[in-house]
C-alpha positions in Angstrom: 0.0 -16.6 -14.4 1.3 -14.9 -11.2 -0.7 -15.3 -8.0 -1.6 -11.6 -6.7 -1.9 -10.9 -2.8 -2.3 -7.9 -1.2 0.3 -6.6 0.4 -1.3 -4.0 2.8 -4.5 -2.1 3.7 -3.9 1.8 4.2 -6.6 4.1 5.3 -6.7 6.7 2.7 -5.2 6.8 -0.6 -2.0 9.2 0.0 -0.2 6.8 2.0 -1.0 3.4 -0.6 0.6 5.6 -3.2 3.3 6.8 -1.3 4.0 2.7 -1.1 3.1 2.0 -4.5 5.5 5.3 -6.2 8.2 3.7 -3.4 7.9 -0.2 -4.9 8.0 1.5 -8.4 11.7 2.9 -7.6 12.4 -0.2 -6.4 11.5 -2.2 -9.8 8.4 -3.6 -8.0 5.7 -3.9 -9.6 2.4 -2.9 -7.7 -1.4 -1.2 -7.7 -3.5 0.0 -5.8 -6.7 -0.9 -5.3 -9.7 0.9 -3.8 -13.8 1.1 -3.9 -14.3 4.9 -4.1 -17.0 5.1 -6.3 -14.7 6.4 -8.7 -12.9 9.1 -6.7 -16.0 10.7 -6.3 -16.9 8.9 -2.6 -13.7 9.1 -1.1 -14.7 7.7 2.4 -16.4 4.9 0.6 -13.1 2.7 0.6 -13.2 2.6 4.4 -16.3 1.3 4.1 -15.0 -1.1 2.4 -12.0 -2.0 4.4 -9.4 0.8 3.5 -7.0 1.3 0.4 -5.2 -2.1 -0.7 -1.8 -2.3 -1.8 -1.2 -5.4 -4.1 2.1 -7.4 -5.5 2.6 -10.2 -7.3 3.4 -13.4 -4.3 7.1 -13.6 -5.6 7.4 -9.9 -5.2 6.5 -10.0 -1.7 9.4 -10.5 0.2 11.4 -7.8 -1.9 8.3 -5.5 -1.4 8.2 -6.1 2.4 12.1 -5.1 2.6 11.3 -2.2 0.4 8.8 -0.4 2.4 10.9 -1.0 5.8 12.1 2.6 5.1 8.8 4.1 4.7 7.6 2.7 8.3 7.6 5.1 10.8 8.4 4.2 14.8 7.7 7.3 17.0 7.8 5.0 20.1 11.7 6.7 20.7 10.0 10.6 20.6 10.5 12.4 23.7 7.5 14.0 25.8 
């Protein structure tokens, strides 16, 4: 059996699917995992400590190169 670690912590669901539908084009296999009361309490899951993004721990590495491309740095915009 595969050890299972989270990967990251988003804080609403859009972005941890935006990671997870990435990692599936990659061939990573991912979930999501969130305490929403079911969709029905959205904000619940920061309550909770925010939207998790979990691999498999041999997937990591490969899942950490992966979402490079989705990180955004807009230290370089001008003023």
């Amino acid at each position: 059996m595969s050890d299972i670690v989270e990967l990251r912590r988003f804080s609403g669901e859009f972005e941890a699917q935006l990671a997870l539908a990435h990692l599936a084009s990659e061939g990573i296999d991912a979930s999501v995992v969130t305490d929403d009361g079911g969709g029905a309490i959205p904000t619940l899951s920061m309550l909770s400590g925010g939207v998790r993004l979990i691999v498999r721990a041999e997937d990591v590495q490969a899942a950490e190169e992966a979402l490079k491309v989705l990180d955004v740095d807009d230290s370089s915009e001008e003023s």
